[in-house]
N, C-alpha and C positions, 0 to 999 in steps of 0.2 A: 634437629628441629622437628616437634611432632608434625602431625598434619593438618591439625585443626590451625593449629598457631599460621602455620606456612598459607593455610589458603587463606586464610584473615588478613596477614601480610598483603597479599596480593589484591584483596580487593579494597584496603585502604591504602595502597600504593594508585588503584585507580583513582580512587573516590576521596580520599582526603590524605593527599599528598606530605600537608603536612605535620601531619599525624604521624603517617608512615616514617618521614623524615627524621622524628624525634628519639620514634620507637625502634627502628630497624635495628640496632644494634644494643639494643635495652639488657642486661643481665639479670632474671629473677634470681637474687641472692638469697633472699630468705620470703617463701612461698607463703602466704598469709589464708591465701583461699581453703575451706576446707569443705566437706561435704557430711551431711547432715539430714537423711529421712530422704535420701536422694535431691534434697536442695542443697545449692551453694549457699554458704555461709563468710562471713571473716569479721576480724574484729580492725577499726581500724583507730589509733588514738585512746583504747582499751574501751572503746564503743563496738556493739554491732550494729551493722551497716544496714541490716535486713532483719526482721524476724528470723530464728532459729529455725521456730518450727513449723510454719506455714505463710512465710516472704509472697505467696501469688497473692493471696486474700490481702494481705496489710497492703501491698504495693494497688492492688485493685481498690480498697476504700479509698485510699490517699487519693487515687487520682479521679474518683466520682465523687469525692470531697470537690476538691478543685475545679472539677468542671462544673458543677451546680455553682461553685462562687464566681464562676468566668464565664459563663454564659454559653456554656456551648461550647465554647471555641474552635477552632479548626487549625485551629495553627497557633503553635505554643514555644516557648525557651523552656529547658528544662538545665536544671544545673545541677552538677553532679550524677555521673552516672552511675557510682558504686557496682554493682553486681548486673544493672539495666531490667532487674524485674517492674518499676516502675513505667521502662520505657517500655517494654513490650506490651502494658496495658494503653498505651498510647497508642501505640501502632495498631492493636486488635480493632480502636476504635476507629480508623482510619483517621488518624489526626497527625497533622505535618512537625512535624518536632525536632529544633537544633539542640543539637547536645553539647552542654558545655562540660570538656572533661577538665574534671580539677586533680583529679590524681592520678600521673603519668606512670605511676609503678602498678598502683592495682587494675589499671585499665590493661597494661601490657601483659599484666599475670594473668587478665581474664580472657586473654587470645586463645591461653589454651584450653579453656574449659567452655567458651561459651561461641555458637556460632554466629558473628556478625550480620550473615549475609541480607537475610531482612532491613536489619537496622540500618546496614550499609545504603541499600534500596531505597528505602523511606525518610532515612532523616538525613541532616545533614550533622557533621562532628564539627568540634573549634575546639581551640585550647581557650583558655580562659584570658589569656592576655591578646587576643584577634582584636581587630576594627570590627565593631558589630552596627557598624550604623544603617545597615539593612534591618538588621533586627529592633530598632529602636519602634517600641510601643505595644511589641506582643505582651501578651499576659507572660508570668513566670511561673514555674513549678520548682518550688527549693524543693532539693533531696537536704532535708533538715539535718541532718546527720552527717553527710558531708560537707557543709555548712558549720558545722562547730570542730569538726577535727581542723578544716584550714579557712575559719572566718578572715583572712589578711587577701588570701585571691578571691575570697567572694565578693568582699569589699569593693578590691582591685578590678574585676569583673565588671560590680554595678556602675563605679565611677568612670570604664571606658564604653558602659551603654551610653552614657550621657553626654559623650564627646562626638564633636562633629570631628569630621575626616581634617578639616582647617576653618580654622576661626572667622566668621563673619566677616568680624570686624576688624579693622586695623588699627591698632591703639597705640597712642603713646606711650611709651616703653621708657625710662630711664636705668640705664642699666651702669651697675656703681662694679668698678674695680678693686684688688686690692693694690697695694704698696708695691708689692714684690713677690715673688713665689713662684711653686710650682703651680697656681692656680691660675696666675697672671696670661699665660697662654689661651686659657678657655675663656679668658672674657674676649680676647679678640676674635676668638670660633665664634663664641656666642651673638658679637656682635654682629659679622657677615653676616651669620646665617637669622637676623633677627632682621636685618637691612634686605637681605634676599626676599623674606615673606612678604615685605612689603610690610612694617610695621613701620611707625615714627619716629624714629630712636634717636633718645641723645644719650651721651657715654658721660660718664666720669672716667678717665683714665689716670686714678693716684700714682701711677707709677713717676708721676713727672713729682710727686713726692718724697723718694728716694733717697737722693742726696739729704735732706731735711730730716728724713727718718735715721738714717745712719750717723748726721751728726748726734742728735739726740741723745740718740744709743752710744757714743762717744764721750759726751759732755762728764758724765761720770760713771764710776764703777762701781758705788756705791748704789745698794739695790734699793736704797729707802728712795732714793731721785728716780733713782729708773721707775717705781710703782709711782712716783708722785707726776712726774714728768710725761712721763706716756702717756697715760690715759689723755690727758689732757688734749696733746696732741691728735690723738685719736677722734676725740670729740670735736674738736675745731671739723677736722674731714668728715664729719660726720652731719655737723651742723651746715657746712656746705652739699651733702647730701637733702637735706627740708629743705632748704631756699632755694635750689635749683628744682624738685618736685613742685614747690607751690607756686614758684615763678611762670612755669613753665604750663604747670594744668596740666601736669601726666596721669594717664590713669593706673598706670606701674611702676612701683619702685621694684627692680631685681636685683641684686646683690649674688656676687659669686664667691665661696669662700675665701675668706680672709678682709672682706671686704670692710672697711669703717662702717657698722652699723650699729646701735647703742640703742637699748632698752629705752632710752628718752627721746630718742628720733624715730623711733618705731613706733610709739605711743603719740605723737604728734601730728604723725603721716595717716595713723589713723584716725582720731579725732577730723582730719581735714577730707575722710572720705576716700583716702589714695591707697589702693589695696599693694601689699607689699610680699613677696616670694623672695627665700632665700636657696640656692643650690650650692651646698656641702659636701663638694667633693674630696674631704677629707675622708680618713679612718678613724671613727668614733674614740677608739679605742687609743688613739694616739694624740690626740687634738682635743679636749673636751672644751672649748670655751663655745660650743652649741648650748650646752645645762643653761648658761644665761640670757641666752638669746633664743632658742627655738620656737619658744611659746607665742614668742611676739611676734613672729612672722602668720598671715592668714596662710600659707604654703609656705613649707620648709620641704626641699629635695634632697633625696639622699642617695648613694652609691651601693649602702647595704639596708639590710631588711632587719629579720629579728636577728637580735635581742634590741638591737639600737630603735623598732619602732614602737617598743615597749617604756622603752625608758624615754622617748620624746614624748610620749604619750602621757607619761605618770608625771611629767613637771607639766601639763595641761597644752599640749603643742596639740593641734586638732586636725589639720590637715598633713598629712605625713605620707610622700609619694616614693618612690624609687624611682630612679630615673638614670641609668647607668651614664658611661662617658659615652665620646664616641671619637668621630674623627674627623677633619675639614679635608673633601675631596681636592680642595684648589691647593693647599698646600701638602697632605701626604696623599703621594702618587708615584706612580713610575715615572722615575726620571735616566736619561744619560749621564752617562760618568764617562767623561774622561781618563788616560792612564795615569793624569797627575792626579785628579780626584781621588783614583783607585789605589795609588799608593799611599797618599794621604790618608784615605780615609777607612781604606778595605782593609780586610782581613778574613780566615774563616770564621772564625767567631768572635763578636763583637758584643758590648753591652755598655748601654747608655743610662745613668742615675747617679744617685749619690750613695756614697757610701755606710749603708745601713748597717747594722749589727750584723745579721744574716749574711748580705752578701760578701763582708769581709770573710766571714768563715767557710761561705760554702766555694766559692771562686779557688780555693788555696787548691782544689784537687783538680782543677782545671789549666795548671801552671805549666803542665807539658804541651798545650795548645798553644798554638795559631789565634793570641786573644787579645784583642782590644779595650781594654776597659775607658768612659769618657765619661765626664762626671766631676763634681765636685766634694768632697767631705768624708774624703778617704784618708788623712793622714798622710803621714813622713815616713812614719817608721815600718808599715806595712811590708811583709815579703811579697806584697803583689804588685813593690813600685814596677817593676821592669815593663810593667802592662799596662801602667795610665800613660794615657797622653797629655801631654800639651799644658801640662803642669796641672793637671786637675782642674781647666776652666770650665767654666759652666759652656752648653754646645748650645746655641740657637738652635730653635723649630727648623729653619730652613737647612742647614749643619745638621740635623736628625735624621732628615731625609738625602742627606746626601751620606751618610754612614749606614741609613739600611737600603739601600740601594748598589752601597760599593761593596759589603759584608755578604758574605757567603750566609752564615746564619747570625740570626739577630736572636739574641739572646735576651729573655727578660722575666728575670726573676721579683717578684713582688716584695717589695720594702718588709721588716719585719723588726723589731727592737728589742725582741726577746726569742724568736728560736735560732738554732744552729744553720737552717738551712731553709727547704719547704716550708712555710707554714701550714702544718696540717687542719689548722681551723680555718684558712684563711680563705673572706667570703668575697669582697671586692674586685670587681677586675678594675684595672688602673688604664690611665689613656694608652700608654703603649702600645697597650694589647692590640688596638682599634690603627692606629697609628701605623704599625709596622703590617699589619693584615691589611690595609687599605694601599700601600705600595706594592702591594702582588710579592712582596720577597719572602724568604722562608725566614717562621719565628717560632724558639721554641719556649712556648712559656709554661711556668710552673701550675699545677692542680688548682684551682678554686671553685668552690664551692656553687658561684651563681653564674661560670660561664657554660656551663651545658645549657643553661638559658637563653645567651647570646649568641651560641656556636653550637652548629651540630658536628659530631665527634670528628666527622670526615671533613671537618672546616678547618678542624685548628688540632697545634703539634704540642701534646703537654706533655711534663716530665714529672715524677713525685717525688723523686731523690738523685742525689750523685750517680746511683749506679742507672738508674734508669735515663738520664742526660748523658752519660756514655755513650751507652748503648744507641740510642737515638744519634749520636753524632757519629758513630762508626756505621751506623747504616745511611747514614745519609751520603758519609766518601763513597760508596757501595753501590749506590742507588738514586742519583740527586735528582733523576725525572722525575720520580714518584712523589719526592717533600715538594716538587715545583710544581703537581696538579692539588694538591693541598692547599698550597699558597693562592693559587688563581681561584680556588672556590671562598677563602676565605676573604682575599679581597671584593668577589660580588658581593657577596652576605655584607661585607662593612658598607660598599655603595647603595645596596639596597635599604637595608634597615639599620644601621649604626653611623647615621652624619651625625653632625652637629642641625641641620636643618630636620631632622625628625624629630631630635630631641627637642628645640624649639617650639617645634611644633606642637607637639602631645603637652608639653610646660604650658604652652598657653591656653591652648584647647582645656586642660586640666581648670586652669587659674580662671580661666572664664565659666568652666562648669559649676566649679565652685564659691563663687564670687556672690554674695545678690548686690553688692555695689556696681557691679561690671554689667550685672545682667540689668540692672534697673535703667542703665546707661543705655542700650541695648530698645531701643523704644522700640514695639512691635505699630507697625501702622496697621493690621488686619489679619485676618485669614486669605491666604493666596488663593483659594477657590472660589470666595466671595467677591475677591477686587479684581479675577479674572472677569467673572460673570458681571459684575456691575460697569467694568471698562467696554466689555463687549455688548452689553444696555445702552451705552450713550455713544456707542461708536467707535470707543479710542482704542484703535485696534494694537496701536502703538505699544500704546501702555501695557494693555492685554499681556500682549507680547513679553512686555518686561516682567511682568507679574509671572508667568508660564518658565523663565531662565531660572526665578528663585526657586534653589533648592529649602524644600521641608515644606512645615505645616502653615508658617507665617513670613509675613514681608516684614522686615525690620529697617529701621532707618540706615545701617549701616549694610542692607543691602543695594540701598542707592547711592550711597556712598563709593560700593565698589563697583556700583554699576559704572558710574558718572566718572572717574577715578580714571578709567579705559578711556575718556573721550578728549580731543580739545577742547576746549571752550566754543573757538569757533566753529567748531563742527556740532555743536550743540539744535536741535531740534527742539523746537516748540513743545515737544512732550518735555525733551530733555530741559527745558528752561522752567519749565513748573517745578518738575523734578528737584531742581538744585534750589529753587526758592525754600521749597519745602524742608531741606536739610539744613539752607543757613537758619531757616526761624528757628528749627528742632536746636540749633548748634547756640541759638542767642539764647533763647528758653533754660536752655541747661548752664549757661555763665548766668545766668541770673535767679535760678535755683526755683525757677517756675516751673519745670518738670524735675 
């Protein structure tokens, strides 16, 4: 390691931790930076990022541009930091500046050429996907240029300035199930952790659909009934999706993959006002009945990014999030196992799914192990019977957890329908991943693309092929302390920032940033500085008082809501009795479409 890089290291090890976290073991593969008249130059997206030939003058107009259009300012967002010749004209002017870095390879290449120590000193660093809601209302300085190499995180960026930490308000949520699936699991995440925020939630659970659905699918073999008959069915479930929305006066319809949802109940729901979000925890790539449905959702959530945010994009779908899995702390977690659990369930290597293309072929060289396979849709005729259990039944969530718990390593290789083994494009990470990192036991999962996003290297155990899942499993008989400090890091990182209740969270935070139906809902009663000042004008210090707990710039009706929400009834005070008068009129006003 040179020296400039190493002492850079060190002081964003002090100073923005985690930065250091992402970058620490970063590999400059192919060096982009180049020098030029003794400036640093690069091209990035076949752009350059800076003037060629005199980067100090272009970066110094830019930012005397922008501070005649921003008054002066003293404290500013900058995003993008490219080569940071812009940010040093910041700093010369003694002005406070967060740096939002958008690109994690040429920031780490620029360790070794450029000295942080200043910039370290004076500003603060974020990745572009942080909570910024400290930063919410500074002036902005776009590095225009990095800006068009990756407009999707600047996008991504603006829409999390816009989010509060947790939603105001508490909203009626209905939240529609599907029939059956692999998705069937996360509407019940979904729902705890939507009943935890304190939201109002009524469920459709179609799984009590099932039997009905399966006759169906029974009745005939012939495909012209099945296309005639299904839909049908579908639409009944669907139509009971409207009538319990308008019944009810929800202000969310949520729908989780696979869910009964239909072009003409999404067209309904909105004419009647009722903003509607779908989350697509499918793979685009294998599922495509999004094409007819995406558009029509105001928020549609997805698990992967491009190319899939391009093509929601081009059938007219407008809000289009990423929103990975995650995992429910109350159900996977470390648990005891008993020695009959343990023989039941344990093995050294273990793997829970169905039987994809992929994993039929890639498991065959795994056959001299100590291996469990559990799971459904493997077949008869396989030479990997000797390895299923229990006839191939599908394993309950609560049975999930009690096989990565009794399993030495928990194996999990990502679905795939067309390669032999690895998917080497493959961008998704799947709930497992979260699932089995959230019980503290060791998991070794294959390459993808967007979990150095959710994991950093020293969190999680991947493999890219057969020989390198060897290898990994002979050092682990070798060594099995070192894969179990792995594991315990990886299980914080899932409690900290991958629940189901964060996910929740930032979906609705999101659904309400982008809403103006939710927001119009949303009645601002004033400015909180003025109705401090006017309460402490006529005395009410009470009031005062409650005005001073609301966080931001305004009081909104659904912060009395949650003020009030905290109290009995009968422990209600005379402030507190105006208080509530004032939210049922706000509450009668809005059923009768006066506000």
């Amino acid at each position: 390691m040179d020296k400039l890089r190493e002492k850079n290291l060190e002081l964003l090890k002090k100073c923005s931790p985690k930065i250091f976290d992402k970058i620490k073991d970063f590999d400059t593969k192919d060096p982009v930076i180049e020098i030029f008249n003794n400036n640093l130059f690069c091209k990035r997206g076949g752009v350059l990022l800076h003037s060629k030939y005199n980067p100090v003058k272009e970066s110094s107009n830019q930012v005397e541009a922008f501070l005649l259009k921003n008054n002066e300012s003293k404290e500013i967002i900058v995003y993008g930091a490219a080569l940071f010749y812009h940010i040093f004209q910041f700093i010369e002017r003694d002005i406070t500046t967060h740096i939002i870095i958008s690109d994690l390879e040429l920031f780490n290449e620029s360790l070794s050429h450029i000295d942080l120590k200043t910039i370290v000193e004076k500003s603060k660093l974020y990745l572009h996907n942080e909570d910024f809601t400290e930063l919410k209302g500074l002036p902005i300085f776009e590095h225009k240029v990095s800006i068009k190499v990756d407009n999707e995180k600047y996008e991504q960026f603006k829409l999390r300035l816009t989010l509060r930490k947790d939603s105001l308000k508490k909203y009626k949520i209905l939240l529609v199930g599907p029939v059956y699936g692999g998705s069937l699991p996360i509407f019940y995440y979904c729902k705890s952790a939507l009943e935890k925020l304190g939201h109002n939630l009524i469920t459709l659970d179609n799984s009590i659909h099932k039997k009905s659905y399966d006759s169906i699918s029974k009745t005939s073999e012939n495909p012209y009934y099945q296309k005639k008959v299904m839909p049908e069915f579908v639409n009944i479930l669907a139509e009971q999706v409207l009538i319990t929305a308008l019944e009810e006066r929800v202000d969310i319809v949520l729908g989780i993959a696979q869910s009964p949802m239909t072009v003409n109940i999404l067209e309904r729901l909105k004419n009647s006002n009722i903003v509607t979000a779908f989350w697509f925890v499918e793979d685009f790539r294998t599922l495509e009945y999004w094409k007819g449905i995406a558009h029509k959702f105001d928020n549609f959530f997805t698990i992967q990014k491009e190319p899939f945010f391009s093509e929601l994009k081009s059938l007219g779908a407008k809000n289009v999030h990423y929103l990975p899995m995650a995992a429910d702390p109350e159900i996977h977690k470390t648990i005891e196992v008993d020695k009959e659990e343990i023989k039941r369930y344990g093995s050294t290597l273990s793997f829970i799914g169905a039987g994809y293309y992929n994993r039929r072929r890639f498991f065959t060289t795994l056959m001299d192990q100590d291996f469990k396979i559990w799971g459904d849709g493997w077949g008869n005729g396989s030479v990997l019977k000797p390895h299923f259990q229990e006839n191939q039944r599908r394993v309950s969530s609560e049975e999930c957890v009690k096989i990565f718990n009794s399993s030495k390593i928990n194996l999990n290789l990502h679905s795939s329908s067309y390669t032999e083994g690895v998917n080497p494009t493959g961008d998704f990470v799947n709930p497992r991943t979260f699932e089995i990192a959230a019980t503290g036991r060791v998991q070794f999962v294959d390459e993808r693309s967007l979990l150095g996003e959710l994991f950093d290297k020293d969190e999680i155990i991947t493999f890219k092929d057969e020989e390198s899942l060897k290898a990994l499993i002979d050092q682990f008989k070798n060594n099995e302390e070192k894969f179990h400090l792995i594991s315990k890091k990886s299980k914080k990182r899932v409690l900290k920032d991958h629940t189901y209740i964060n996910r929740m969270r930032e979906m609705i935070s999101i659904i309400e940033a982008t809403s103006e139906t939710l927001q119009s809902k949303n009645s601002v009663v004033g400015n909180r500085e003025a109705l401090i000042t006017g309460a402490l004008e006529k005395g009410e210090n009470e009031l005062a008082d409650f005005y001073r707990s609301v966080k931001g710039e305004n009081v909104e009706v659904a912060d009395i809501e949650n003020y009030l929400s905290g109290k009995k009834v009968s422990d209600y005070s005379e402030t507190d009795k105006i208080l509530k008068i004032m939210t049922d009129f706000y509450q009668f006003a809005k059923r009768k479409n006066i506000v």
